[in-house]
TORLODO-752194 format. One record per residue (C-alpha): x negated, z negated, y. Coordinates in pm, whole numbers, padded with zeros to 5 digits, always signed. Each point is the difference from the previous one (the first is absolute). Layout:
XZY/...
//
This chain:
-01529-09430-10152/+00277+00250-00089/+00302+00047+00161/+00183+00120-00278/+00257-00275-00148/+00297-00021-00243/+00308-00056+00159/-00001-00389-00225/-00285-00017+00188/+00107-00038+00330/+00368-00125-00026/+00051-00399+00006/+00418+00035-00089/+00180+00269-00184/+00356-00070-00150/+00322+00144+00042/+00334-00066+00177/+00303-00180-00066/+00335+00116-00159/+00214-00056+00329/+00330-00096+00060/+00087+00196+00332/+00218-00176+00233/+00180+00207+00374/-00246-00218+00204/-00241-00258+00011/-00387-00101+00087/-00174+00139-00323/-00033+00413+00004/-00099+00145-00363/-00148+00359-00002/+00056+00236-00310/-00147+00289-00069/+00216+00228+00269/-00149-00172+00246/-00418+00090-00062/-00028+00404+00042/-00331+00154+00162/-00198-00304+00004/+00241-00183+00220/+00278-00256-00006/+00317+00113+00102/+00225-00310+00086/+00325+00213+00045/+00026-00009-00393/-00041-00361-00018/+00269-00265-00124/+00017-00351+00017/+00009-00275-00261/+00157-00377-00036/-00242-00177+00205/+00182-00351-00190/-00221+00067-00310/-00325-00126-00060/-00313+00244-00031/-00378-00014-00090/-00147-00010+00368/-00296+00297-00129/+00326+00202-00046/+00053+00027+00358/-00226+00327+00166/-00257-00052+00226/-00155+00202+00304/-00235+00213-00224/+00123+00020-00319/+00057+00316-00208/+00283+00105-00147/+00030+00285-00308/+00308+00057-00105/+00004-00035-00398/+00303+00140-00179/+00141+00386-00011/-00176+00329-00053/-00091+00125+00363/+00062-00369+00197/-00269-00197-00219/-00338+00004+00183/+00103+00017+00355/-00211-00182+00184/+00085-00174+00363/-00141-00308+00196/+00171-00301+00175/-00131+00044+00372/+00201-00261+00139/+00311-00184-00094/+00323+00010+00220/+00064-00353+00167/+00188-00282-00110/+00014+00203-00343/-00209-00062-00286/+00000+00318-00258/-00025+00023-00335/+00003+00327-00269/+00240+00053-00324/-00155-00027-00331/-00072+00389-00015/-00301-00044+00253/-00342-00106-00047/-00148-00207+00261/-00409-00052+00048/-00129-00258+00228/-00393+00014+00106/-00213-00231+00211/+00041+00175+00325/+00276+00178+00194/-00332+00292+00075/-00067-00003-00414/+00357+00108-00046/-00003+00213+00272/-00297+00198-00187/+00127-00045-00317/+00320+00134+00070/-00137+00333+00180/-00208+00041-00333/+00297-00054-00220/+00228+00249+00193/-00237+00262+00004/+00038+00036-00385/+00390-00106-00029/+00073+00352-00133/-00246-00162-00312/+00142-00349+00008/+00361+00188-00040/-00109+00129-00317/-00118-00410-00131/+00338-00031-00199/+00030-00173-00311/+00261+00146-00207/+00206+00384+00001/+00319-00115+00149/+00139+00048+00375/-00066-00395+00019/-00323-00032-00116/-00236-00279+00113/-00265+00058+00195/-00344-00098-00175/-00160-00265+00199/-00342-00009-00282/-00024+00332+00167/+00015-00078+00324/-00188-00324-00005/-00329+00271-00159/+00016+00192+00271/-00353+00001+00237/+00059+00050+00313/-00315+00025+00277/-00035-00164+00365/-00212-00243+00160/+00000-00367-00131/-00066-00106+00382/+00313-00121+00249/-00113+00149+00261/-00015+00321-00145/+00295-00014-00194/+00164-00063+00346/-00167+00281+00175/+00110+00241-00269/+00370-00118-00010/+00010+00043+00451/-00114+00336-00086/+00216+00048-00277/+00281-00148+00202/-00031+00198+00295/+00061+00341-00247/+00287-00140-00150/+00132-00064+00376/-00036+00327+00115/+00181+00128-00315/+00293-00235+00084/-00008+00093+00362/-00019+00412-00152/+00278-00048-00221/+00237-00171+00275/-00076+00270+00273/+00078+00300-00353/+00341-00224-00042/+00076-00008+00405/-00072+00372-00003/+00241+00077-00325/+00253-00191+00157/+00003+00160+00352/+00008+00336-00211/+00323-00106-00170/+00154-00122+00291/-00124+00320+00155/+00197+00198-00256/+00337-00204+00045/-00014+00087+00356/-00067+00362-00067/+00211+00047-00295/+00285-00273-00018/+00090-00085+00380/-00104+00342+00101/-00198-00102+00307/-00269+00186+00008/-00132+00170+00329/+00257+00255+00122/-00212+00271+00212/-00005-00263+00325/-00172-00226-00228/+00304-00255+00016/+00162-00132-00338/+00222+00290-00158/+00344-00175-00108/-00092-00318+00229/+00024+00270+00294/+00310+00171-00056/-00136+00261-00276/+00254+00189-00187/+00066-00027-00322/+00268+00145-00278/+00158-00097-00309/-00216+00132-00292/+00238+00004-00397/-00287-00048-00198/-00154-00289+00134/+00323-00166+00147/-00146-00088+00352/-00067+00110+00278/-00334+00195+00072/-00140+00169+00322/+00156+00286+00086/-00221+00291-00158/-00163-00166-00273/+00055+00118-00363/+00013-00186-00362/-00219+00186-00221/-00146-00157-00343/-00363-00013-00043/-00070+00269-00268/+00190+00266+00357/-00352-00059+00173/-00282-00031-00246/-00190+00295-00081/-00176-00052-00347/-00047-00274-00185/-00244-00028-00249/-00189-00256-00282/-00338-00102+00022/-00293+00035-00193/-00202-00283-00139/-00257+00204-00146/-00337-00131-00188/-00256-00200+00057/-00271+00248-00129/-00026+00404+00119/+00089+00145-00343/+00250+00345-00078/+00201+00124+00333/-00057-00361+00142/-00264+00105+00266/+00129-00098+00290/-00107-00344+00115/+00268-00163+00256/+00166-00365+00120/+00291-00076-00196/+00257-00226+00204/+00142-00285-00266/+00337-00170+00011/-00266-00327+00060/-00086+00169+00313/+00306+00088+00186/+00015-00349+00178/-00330+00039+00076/+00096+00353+00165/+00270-00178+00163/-00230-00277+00130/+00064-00295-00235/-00318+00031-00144/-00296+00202-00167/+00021+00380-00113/-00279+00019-00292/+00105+00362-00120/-00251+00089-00271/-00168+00273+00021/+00111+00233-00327/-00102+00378-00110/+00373+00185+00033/+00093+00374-00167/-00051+00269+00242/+00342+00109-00011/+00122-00321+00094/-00187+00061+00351/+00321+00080+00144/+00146-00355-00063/-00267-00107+00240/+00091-00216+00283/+00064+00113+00359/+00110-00230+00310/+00406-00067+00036/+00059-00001-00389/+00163-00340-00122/-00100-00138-00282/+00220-00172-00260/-00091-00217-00276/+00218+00085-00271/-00130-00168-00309/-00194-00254-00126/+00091-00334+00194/+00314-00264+00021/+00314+00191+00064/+00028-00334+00293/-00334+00002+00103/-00184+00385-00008/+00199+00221-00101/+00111+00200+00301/-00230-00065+00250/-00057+00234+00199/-00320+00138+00238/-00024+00268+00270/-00280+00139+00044/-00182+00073+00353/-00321+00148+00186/-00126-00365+00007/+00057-00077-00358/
//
């Protein structure tokens, strides 16, 4: 017997949310779509609604249903699963989410991994041009996804599953611990001025002097100058994004860093530079260890924009 099933195949519920009316407190919590991002649930976005009204008990989630978010051009078809429900709450989701119920908590587990592994296609299952298009459910309910029809071994591939998606958590904790002992780092260094004076003791803390500098208004260490940025670089120069074919002066075949993969340089994630054919007397824009990297074009002004990479031995 194939594994292969429609979606309609395996679900037993699918409907939407309700339109809520939020309330400051109470024992009913109601998700939107702010609150499912990178296939989890993130309660901090959560409201609550007027627990005195009468609702459909299917509306209420769950342990192991699946949420896809179903209105708005880059929200719709973001996929997350209830693991567990906070206690003494009961939770339910606005009317711009999709909720799928299945037999078994280990069914949705499997069904969810399958369905977040092609979110980038379920984002494109809209119905309609607008910003706040609906998200085609016909689509969705088509789609054949692959895993064993057998408990046990839908259970032994969500533990393994699982287990990856812990390590990831536990990854991007330690990446956010480490970011924000850098910062805190810098405000010692740069903003109290307590770095290690040349006995290794706190600078200002320890009696350090310091003067009055007119262009920043404060004080600094005694010594120290204000210089802009453009007093200390050397050369700065554009890059190159070349061809994907060797064809004219475009010989030379090299890594090209993208905006995509300066977090991944900065390590938030993957660097997938492509490899492209580049003109040969663009060599000298080539990369060398200690050159920052800014990306200066192509994302949101709030969001890419800006960011910046330096680049090192190691990188």
């Amino acid at each position: 017997m194939s594994n292969w099933r429609r979606v309609d195949e395996i679900i037993t519920y699918h409907g939407k949310g309700v339109t809520p009316k939020y309330v400051d407190k109470s024992s009913i919590i109601v998700l939107n779509q702010k609150c499912i991002r990178n296939n989890k649930i993130d309660y901090s976005f959560a409201q609550y609604i007027d627990e005195n009204k009468i609702y459909n008990e299917e509306k209420f989630l769950k342990i192991g249903d699946i949420l896809i978010n179903s209105t708005g051009q880059g929200t719709a078809g973001r996929v997350a699963l209830v693991e567990y429900i906070p206690e003494n709450f009961k939770i339910i989701v606005d009317s711009h989410i999709l909720v799928l119920r299945t037999n078994n908590f280990f069914e949705s587990k499997c069904l969810n991994y399958s369905l977040f592994s092609i979110e980038s296609t379920l984002q494109k299952f809209m119905d309609g041009s607008t910003g706040q298009g609906e998200f085609d459910r016909v689509r969705l309910f088509n789609v054949k996804v692959g895993y064993s029809r057998d408990i046990s071994t839908q259970q032994k591939i969500a533990s393994v599953l699982s287990a990856l998606d812990d390590k990831i958590e536990l990854n991007n904790k330690i990446n956010a611990e480490l970011e924000q002992m850098a910062k805190l780092l810098y405000d010692y260094w740069f903003v109290q001025f307590d770095f290690p004076n040349e006995e290794g003791k706190p600078y200002k803390s320890s009696g350090g002097k310091t003067v009055y500098n007119e262009v920043l208004k404060r004080e600094v260490p005694e010594g120290w100058e204000v210089q802009v940025f453009s007093d200390w670089i050397k050369e700065t120069k554009a890059g190159d994004w070349g061809k994907d074919t060797e064809e004219g002066n475009y010989t030379e075949r090299v890594y090209c860093v993208r905006g995509a993969d300066i977090n991944g340089l900065n390590g938030k994630g993957e660097v997938k530079a492509p490899q492209r054919f580049i003109l040969k007397n663009n060599l000298s824009k080539a990369l060398k260890a200690n050159d920052f990297i800014i990306e200066i074009s192509g994302g949101s002004p709030t969001q890419s924009t800006g960011r910046i990479a330096l680049l090192t031995n190691k990188t």
